[in-house]
N, C-alpha and C positions, 0 to 999 in steps of 0.2 A: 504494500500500500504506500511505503514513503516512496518508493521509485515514480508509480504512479502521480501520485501527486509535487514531485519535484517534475516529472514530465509537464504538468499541465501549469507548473509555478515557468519552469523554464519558456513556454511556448509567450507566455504573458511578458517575461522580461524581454525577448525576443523583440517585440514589438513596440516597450517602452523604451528598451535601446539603455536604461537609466539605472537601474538596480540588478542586483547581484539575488540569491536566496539564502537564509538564514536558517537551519534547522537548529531547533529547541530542543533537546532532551528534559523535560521536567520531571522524572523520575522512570525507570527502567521499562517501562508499558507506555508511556505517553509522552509524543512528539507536537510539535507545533512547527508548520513550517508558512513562511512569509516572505514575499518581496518584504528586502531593505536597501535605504539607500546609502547605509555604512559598511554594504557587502561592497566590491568593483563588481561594475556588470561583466556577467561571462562566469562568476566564479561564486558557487557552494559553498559555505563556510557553515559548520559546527559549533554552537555549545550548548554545553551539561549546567544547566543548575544544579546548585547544591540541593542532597537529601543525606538522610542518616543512613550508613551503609549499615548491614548484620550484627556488624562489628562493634559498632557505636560511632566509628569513626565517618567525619564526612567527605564528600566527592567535592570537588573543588572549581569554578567557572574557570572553562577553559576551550576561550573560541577556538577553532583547528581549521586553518586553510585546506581545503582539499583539492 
């Protein structure tokens, strides 16, 4: 489903020529992804919100180029 939907995000930036896409990880089951205009158009970028991993310890915001 996120492929899909970066498909139909990427066909839209296409067109706006203007924004990059943003995928959200807000916890290990749910993503949120978005035209942004602090991505560069062309290019996919990642981040993870923080949550409390098993352990106690937490996961860290951490945008990733791809």
């Amino acid at each position: 489903m996120l492929d899909d939907a970066e498909a139909v995000l990427r066909q839209v930036a296409i067109a706006k020529r203007s924004a990059g896409i943003l995928v959200t990880r807000h916890d290990p089951r749910r993503y949120t992804l978005a035209l942004s205009d602090t991505v560069p158009f062309g290019e996919t970028w990642e981040q993870t919100l923080s949550w409390p991993s098993v352990d106690g310890r937490t996961a860290g915001l951490s945008p990733v180029s791809q």
